[in-house]
N, C-alpha and C positions, 0 to 999 in steps of 0.2 A: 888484516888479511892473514890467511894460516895458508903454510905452504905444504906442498906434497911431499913425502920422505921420501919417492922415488915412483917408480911405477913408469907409468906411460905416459904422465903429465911431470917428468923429472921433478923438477924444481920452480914450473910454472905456479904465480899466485894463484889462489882459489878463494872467491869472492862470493861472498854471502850477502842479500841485500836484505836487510832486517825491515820489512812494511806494516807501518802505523795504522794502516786499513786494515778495514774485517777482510780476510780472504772474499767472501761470498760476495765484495761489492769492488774488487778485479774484475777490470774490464769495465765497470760503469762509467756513467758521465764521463769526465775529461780521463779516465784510467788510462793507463799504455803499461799497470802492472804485469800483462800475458804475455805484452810484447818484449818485456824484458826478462821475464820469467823464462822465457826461449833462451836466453842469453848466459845468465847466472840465475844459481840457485837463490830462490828468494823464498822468506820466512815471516808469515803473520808474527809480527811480534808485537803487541800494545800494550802489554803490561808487564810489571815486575816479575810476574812468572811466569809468562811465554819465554821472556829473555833468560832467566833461569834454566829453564828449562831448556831452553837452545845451546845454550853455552852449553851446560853438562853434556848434551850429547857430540859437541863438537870439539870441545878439548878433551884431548890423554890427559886423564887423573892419574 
């Protein structure tokens, strides 16, 4: 979890859910991806460089 430095969400956690499924097949068969996607921010991640790529824009370098 990364927390907020301040703002309107003080010190509340902020939760990312990194999903193994292709986007386009959210919401299929047994999915409830959207229904959480409502919830916390969720990210296609399935390979070495989506998660790369996630991280770099989520962490202060």
């Amino acid at each position: 979890m990364l927390r907020h430095a301040g703002g309107a969400g003080g010190d509340r956690p902020v939760v990312y859910w990194l999903n193994p499924e292709q986007r386009s097949r959210w919401g299929t068969g047994d999915s409830a991806a959207p229904a959480y996607a409502e919830l916390v921010e969720m990210h296609e991640c399935r390979t070495a460089r989506q998660l790369s790529t996630l991280v770099g824009r989520l962490l202060p370098v």
